[in-house]
C-alpha positions in Angstrom: 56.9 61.9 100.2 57.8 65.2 101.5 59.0 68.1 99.5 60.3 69.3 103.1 63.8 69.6 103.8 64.8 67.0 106.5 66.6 69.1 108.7 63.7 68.5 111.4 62.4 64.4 112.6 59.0 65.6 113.0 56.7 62.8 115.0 53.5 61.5 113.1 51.4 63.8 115.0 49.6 67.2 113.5 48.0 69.9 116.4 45.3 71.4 114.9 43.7 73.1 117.6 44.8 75.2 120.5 43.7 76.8 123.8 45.1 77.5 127.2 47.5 74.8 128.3 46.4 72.4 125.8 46.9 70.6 122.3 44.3 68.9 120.0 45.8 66.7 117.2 44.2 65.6 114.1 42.9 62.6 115.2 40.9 65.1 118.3 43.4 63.7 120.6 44.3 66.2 123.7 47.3 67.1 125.0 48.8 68.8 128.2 51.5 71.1 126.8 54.9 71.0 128.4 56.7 72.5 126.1 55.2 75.6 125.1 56.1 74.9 121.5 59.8 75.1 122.8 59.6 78.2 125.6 57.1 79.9 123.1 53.7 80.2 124.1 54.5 81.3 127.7 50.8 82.5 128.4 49.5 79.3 126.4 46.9 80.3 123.8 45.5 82.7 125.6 42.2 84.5 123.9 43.8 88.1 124.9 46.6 87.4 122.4 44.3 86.3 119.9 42.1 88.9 120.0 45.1 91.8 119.8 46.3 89.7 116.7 43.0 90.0 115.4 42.4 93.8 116.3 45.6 94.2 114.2 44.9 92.3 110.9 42.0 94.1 110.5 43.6 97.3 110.6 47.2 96.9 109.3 49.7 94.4 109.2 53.1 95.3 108.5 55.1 98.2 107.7 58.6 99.2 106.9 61.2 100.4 109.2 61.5 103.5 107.1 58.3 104.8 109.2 57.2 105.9 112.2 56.0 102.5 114.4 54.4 103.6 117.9 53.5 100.0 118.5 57.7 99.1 118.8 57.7 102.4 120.9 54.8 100.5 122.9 56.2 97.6 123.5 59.9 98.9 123.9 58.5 101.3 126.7 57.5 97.9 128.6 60.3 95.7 127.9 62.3 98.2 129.5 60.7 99.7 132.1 63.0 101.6 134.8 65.8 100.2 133.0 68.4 102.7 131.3 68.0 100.5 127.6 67.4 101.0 124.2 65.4 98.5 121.2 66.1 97.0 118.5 63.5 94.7 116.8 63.7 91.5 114.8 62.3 88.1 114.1 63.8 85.2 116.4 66.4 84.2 119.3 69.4 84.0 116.8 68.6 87.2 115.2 68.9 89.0 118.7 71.6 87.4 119.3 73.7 88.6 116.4 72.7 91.7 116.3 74.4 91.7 120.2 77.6 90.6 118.8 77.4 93.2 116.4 76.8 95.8 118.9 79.1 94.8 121.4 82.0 94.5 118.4 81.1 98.0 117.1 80.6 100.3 120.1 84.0 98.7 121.8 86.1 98.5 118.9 87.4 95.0 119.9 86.7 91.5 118.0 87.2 88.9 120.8 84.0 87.6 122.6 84.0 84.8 125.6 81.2 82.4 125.3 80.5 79.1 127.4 81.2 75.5 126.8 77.6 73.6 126.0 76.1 77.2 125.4 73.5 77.8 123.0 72.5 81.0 121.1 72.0 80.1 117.5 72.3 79.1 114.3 73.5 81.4 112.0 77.0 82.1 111.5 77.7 84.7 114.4 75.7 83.0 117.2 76.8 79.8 116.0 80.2 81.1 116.4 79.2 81.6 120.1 77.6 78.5 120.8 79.5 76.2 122.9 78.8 72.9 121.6 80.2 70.8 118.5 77.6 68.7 117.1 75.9 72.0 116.2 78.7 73.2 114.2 79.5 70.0 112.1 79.8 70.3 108.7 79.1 74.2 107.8 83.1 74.7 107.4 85.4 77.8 109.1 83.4 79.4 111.4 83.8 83.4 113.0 87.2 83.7 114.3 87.9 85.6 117.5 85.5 83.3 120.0 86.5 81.7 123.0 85.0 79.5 125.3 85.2 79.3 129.2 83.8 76.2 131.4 80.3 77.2 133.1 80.2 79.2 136.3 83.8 78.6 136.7 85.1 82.3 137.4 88.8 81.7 136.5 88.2 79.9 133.3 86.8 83.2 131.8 89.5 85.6 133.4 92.1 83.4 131.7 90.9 83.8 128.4 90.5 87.3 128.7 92.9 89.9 126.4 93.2 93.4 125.7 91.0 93.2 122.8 88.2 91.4 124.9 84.8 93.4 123.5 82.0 91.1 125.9 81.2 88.3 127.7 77.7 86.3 126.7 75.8 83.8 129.0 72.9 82.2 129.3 71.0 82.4 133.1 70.0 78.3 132.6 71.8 76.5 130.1 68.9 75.1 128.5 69.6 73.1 125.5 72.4 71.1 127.0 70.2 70.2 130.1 69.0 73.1 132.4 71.8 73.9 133.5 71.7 77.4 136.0 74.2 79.5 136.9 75.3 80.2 139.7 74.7 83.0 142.0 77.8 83.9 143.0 79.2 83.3 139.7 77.3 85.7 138.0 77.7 88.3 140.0 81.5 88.1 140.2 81.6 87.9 136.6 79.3 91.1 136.1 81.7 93.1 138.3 84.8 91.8 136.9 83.4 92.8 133.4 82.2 96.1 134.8 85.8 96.9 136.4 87.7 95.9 133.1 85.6 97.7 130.5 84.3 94.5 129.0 80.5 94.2 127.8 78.4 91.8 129.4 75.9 90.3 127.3 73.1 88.3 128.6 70.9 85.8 126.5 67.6 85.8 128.0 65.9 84.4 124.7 64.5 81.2 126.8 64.4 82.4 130.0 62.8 85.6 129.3 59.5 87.0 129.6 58.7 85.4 132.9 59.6 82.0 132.3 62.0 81.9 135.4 59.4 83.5 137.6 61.1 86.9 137.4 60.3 88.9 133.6 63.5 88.8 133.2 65.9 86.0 134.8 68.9 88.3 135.4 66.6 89.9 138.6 66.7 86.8 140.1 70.6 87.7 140.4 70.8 91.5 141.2 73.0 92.3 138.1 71.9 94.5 135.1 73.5 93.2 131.7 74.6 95.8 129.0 73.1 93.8 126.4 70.1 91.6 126.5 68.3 89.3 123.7 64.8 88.1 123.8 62.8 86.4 121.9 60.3 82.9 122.2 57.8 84.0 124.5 58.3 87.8 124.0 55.1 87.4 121.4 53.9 84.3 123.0 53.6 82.1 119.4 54.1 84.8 116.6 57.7 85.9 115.7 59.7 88.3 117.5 62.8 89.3 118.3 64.4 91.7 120.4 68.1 93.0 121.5 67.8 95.5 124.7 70.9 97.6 125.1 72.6 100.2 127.4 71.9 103.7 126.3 75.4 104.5 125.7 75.6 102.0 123.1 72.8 103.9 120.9 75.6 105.7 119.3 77.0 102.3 117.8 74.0 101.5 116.0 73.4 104.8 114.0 71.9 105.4 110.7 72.3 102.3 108.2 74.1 100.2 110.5 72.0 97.2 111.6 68.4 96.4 110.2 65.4 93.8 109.8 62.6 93.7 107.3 60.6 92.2 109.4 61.8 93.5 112.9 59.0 95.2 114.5 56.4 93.9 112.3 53.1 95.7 114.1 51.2 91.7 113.7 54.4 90.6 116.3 54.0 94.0 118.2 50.4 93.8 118.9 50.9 90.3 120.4 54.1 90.9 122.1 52.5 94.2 123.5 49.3 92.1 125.3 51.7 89.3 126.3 53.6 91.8 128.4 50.7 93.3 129.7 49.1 90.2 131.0 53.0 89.2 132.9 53.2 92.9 134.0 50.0 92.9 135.9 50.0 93.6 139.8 50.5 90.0 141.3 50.8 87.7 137.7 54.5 87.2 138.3 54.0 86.1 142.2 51.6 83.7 141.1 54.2 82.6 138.7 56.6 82.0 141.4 54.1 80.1 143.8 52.8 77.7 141.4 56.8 76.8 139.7 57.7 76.4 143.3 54.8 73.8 144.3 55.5 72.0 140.6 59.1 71.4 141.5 58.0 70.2 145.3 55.4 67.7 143.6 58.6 66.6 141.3 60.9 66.2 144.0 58.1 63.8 145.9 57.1 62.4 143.4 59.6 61.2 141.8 62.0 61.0 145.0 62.3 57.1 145.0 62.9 56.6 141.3 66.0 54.7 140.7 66.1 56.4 137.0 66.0 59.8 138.7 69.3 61.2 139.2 68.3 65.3 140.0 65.5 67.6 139.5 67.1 71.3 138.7 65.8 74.5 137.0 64.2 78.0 137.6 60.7 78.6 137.8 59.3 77.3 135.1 62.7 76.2 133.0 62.8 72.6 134.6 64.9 69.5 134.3 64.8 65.9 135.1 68.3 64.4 134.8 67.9 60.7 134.4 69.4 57.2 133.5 66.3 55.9 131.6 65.4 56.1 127.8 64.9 59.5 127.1 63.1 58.3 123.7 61.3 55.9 125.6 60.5 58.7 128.5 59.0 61.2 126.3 56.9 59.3 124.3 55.4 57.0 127.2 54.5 60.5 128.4 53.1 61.5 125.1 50.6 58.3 124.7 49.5 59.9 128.5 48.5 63.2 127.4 51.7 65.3 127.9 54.0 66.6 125.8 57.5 67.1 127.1 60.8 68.2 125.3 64.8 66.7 125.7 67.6 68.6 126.3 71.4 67.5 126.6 71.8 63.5 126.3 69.5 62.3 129.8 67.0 65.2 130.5 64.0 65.8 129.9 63.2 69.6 130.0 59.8 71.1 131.0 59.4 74.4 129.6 55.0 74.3 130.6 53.0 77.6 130.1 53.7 80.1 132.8 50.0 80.1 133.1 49.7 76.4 134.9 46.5 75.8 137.5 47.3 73.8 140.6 45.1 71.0 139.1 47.1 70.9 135.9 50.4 70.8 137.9 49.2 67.4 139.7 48.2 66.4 136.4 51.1 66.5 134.8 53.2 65.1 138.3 50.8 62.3 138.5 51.7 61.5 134.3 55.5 61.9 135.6 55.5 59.7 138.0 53.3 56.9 136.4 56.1 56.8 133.3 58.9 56.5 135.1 56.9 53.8 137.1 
């Protein structure tokens, strides 16, 4: 019996072993990984991560924020290149995401933040407060006050609820957890004006779509807006935990001395990985390659699964994809799994692809060819 808490219904299945695109369970089973342990390993296990992670543990690996860290200067320097932004480190998606709500409550002065129906950005108390979406607020009593929630790129719905004491706006590019959802171009960049014309922060969560999982490194370029704020996290280490919160330079003056902190934020074992993982995306031509290959996977789905009766519509970005259907979604995911390819849920009928960013040609018809055979 477990001496687990059973907050998670884990599968009967233990991966052992690891490298590039693929899994290797106890029982030496292997796996094509669609899932990238949940938007995770973007770069798969790739050996240049493990071998930074190893560099690191055998000089040093952690120290407090009370010290000079040049490896967060490192990687903060990449994350935001020309960009007029500031860092803060931590551990996970959730974590950016509150310190956001902190930021954007302290440098305006205002309380009231607009969120989106079927949003996700956490589960702790202030990004829980922000998510959109009941079931994952049941039973954990009063949550944060002052959040309000407007319908998905609808453009009136959020200038309704806005008041004078409006402090941001926070979004997700592709809803991801309620089904791959994206936005809509002209929705976002309406809403990025209107916030820029009324004073009101505008706060982009980037934690799945991040780090080049769109196809861009960050999926606000695929719109032509700049956020104020900014969260990553998932693939911003490819597999070991980080964290981070980019925000305006005019905002530094809101997080001053004492205000905001992590023990673990930063931690130089995270830095060292995140620090390669960027390097590899950043490298003349990675990212068009990116864009190519997501492009001919969501062609091979479209003709591939064209004349499925089960298959209502095949939507995403890049590599965020989803395949809205009528089947069993249980059923779906685990015919798929006895195949040799692990694929996640999202929402109540889609399976979501989240595959390393990574992908060859010939794992692409691999995993098409799996596809289409289960929903044969």
């Amino acid at each position: 019996m477990s001496k687990l808490f059973q907050n998670y219904k884990r599968l009967d299945i233990e991966f052992v072993k690891a490298k590039g695109s693929y899994l290797i369970d106890s029982q030496g089973k292997k796996y094509l990984d669609f899932s990238s342990g949940i938007g995770v390993t973007n770069l798969g296990f790739h050996a240049e991560v493990k071998n930074a992670l190893e560099r690191q543990v055998g000089e040093i690996w952690h120290t407090p924020n009370l010290y000079q860290n040049s490896l967060q200067e490192e990687v903060a320097d990449q994350l935001i290149g020309d960009y007029d932004y500031l860092a803060f480190f931590c551990n996970s998606g959730t974590e950016a995401n509150e310190a956001a709500i902190k930021l954007a409550r302290k440098a305006t002065g205002k309380q009231e933040i607009i969120a989106f129906v079927n949003s996700f950005h956490g589960r702790t108390f202030g990004s829980m407060s922000a998510t959109g979406q009941d079931k994952i607020k049941e039973g954990f009593g009063d949550l944060l006050p002052h959040f309000n929630y407007a319908i998905y790129n609808n453009f009136n719905s959020v200038k309704e609820l806005v008041t004078q004491e409006t402090a941001a706006v926070m979004l997700e590019l592709v809803q991801g957890e309620s089904g791959v959802l994206p936005a809509e171009p002209s929705f976002v960049r309406k809403l990025a004006t209107y916030c820029r014309e009324r004073g009101i922060l505008l706060i982009v969560d980037e934690v799945q779509t991040g780090m080049g999982r769109t196809g861009q490194f960050y999926a606000f370029e695929h719109y032509g807006i700049v956020p104020d704020i900014v969260t990553l996290a998932k693939g911003l280490a490819n597999g070991v935990p980080a964290g981070a919160m980019l925000g305006k330079s005019h905002l530094g003056i809101a997080f001053n001395y004492g205000s905001h902190g992590s023990t673990f934020g930063g931690n130089k074992l995270a830095m060292a990985a995140a620090s390669v993982s960027i390097a590899i995306m950043k490298k003349n031509g990675f990212l068009d390659i990116v864009q190519k290959h997501s492009r001919i996977l969501l062609e091979e789905l479209k003709k591939a699964l064209a004349n499925k009766n089960s298959v209502v519509e095949i939507r995403g970005l890049g590599y965020m994809l989803g395949i809205e259907t009528t089947g069993d979604l249980i059923k779906l995911v685990e015919k798929a799994r006895e195949k040799g390819l692990i694929v996640l849920t999202a929402g109540m009928n889609v399976i979501r692809l989240l595959p390393p960013i990574t992908l060859t040609k010939e794992e692409i018809q691999l995993a098409v060819s799996i596809l289409k055979e289960i929903f044969d």
